[in-house]
C-alpha positions as CSV (number, residue, x, y, z in Angstrom):
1,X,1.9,13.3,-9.9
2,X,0.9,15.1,-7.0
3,X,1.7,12.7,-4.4
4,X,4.7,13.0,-1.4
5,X,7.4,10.3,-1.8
6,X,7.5,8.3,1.4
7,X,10.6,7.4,2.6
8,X,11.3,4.2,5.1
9,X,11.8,6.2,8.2
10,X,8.7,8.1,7.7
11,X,6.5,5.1,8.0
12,X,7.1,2.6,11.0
13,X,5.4,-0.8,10.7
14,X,5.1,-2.3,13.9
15,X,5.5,-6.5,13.7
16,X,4.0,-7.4,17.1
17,X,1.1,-5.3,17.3
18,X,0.3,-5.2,13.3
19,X,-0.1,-1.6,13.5
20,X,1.8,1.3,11.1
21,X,2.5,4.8,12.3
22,X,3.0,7.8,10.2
23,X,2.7,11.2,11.1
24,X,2.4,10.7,14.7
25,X,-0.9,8.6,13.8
26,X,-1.5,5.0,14.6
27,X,-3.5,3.0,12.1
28,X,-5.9,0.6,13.3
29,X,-4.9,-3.2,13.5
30,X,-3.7,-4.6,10.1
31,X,-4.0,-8.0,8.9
32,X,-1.0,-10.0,8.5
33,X,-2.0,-9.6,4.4
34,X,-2.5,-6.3,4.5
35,X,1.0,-5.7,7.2
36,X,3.0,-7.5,4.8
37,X,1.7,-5.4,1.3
38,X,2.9,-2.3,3.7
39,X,6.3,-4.3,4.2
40,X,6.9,-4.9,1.0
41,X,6.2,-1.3,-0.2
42,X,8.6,-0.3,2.7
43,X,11.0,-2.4,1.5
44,X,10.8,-1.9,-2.0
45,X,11.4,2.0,-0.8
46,X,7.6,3.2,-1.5
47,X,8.0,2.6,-5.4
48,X,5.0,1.8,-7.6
49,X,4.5,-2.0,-7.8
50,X,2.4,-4.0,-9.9
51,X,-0.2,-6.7,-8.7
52,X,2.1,-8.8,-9.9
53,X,4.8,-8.4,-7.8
54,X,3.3,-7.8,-5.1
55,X,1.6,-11.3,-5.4
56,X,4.8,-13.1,-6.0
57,X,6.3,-11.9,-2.8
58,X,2.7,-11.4,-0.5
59,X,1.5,-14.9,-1.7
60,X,4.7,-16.6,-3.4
61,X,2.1,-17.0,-6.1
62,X,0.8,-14.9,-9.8
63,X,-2.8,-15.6,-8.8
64,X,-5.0,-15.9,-12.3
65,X,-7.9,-13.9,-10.2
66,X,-6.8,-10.3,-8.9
67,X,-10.1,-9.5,-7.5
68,X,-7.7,-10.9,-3.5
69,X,-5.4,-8.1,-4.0
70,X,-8.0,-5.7,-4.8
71,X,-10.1,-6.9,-1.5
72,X,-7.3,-5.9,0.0
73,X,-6.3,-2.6,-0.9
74,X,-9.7,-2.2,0.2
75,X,-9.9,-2.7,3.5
76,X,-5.9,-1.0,3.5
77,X,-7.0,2.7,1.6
78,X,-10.0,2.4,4.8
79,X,-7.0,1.7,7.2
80,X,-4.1,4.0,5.8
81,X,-6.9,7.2,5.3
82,X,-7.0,8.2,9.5
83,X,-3.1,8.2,8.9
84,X,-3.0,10.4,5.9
85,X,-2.1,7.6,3.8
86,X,-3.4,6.2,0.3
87,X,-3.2,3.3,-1.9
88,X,-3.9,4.1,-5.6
89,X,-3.7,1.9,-8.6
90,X,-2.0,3.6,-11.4
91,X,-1.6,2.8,-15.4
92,X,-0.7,0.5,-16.6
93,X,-1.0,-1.8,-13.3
94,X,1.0,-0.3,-10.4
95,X,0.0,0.4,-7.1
96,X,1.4,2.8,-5.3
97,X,1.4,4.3,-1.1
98,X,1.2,8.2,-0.9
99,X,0.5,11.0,1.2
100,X,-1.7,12.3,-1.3
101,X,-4.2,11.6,-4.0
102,X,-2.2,11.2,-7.6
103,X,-3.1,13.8,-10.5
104,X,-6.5,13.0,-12.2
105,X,-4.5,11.6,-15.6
106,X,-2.5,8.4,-14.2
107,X,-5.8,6.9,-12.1
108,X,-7.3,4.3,-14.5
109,X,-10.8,5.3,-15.5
């Protein structure tokens, strides 16, 4: 993988204005969705997680239909990019923040 491990200092999520810095960059406004997928990631300490997971603690819920989450991390890769951030999905099913695009092999085709 080709990506920079973040760490929870790096990345500041602001609760009040909805807004992440990294970098010295200020993303633009973030849903309260999308601000709590970046919380979790933060909390979790920037480690791949799978939809799964992420929908258990973002929704309380395993929703049957993914195609939410992938909405989602959407409109978050078009968010994080200005900051130098990514979202990528990886096999088999994890999703993962990064300063960088992942090697060629782990991105599902």
């Amino acid at each position: 993988m080709n990506d920079v491990t973040l760490t929870a200092t790096e990345l500041e999520l602001d609760s009040v204005a909805f807004r992440l810095r990294y970098a010295g960059e200020q993303s633009p406004e973030l849903t309260s969705i999308e601000f709590r997928i970046l919380a979790l990631f933060q909390l979790m300490g920037y480690a791949p997680l799978s939809k799964e997971v992420i929908q258990k603690r973002v929704w309380g819920r395993v929703q049957s239909r993914d195609k939410t989450l992938n909405v989602h991390f959407t409109y978050l890769r078009k968010k994080l990019a200005p900051v130098g951030l990514t979202v990528t999905y990886l096999k088999p099913g994890n999703f993962v923040i990064s300063t960088q695009a992942p090697a060629l092999d782990t991105i599902e085709g």
